[in-house]
Phi, psi and omega in degrees: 000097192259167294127161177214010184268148172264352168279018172297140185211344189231134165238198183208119174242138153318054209257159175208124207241144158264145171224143191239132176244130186332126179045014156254143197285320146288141177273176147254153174237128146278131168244073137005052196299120155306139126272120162238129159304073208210157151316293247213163167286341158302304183279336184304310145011259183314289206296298168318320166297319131338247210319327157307333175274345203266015164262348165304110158232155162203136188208146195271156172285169178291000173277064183024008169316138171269167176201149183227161176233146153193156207255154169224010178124183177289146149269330202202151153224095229233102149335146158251111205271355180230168186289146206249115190208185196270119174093007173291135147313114167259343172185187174184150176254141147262144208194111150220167190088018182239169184283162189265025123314291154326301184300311188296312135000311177298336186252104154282159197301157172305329174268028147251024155268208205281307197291336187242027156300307203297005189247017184256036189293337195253020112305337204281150178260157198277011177276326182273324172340299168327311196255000107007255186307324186296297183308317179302323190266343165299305171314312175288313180320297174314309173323277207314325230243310146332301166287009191264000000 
């Protein structure tokens, strides 16, 4: 998404973290959407990447696994080119060539997206709870660590 404003103050970075857990044979990778605050494209940068180091953890889960998070860097670093209000653009994907198969693929029913996956804890079985709750409390640790 390239720009020409100078009134830019807000982007949206990209971070992207592995998380590895002890004798499991898969990682997770998370892509992270930011919002940062900077002058400059340089400084957003900069802050971002900081806020990416502050995602480095090792902690053991509750089965006693150690699991490490580590960040590994940017994918992506995007100005917001507007004032951040209810309904502003925060980013956009281009797509062409494609069929209105395709598109329609792209939009799934509403109760599969995201915001109402997440209210369905008590269908969730308890290995992904768990592993739910172990992040939502990675997550409180870091806040917490932070506000210090």
């Amino acid at each position: 998404m390239a720009y020409s404003s100078k009134n830019v103050k807000w982007y949206l970075a990209e971070l992207v973290e592995e998380i590895e857990t002890e004798g499991e044979s898969e990682n997770v990778v998370h892509n992270n959407l930011v919002l940062i605050r900077a002058d400059s494209p340089e400084e957003a940068y900069a802050k971002a990447m900081a806020r990416g180091q502050e995602l480095n953890d090792d902690y053991d889960n509750a089965e006693g696994q150690q699991v490490t998070v580590t960040f590994r860097g940017l994918s992506d670093l995007n100005p917001i080119l507007d004032e951040l209000e209810d309904g502003t653009e925060i980013a956009y994907e281009e797509l062409r060539g494609l069929s209105a198969a395709d598109i329609a693929e792209m939009v799934p029913d509403k109760a599969t997206l995201g915001v109402f996956q997440a209210m369905e804890f008590e269908t969730a079985d308890s290995d992904s709870s768990r592993a739910l709750l172990e992040e939502a409390m990675r997550i409180i640790r870091n806040a917490e660590n932070e506000a210090q």
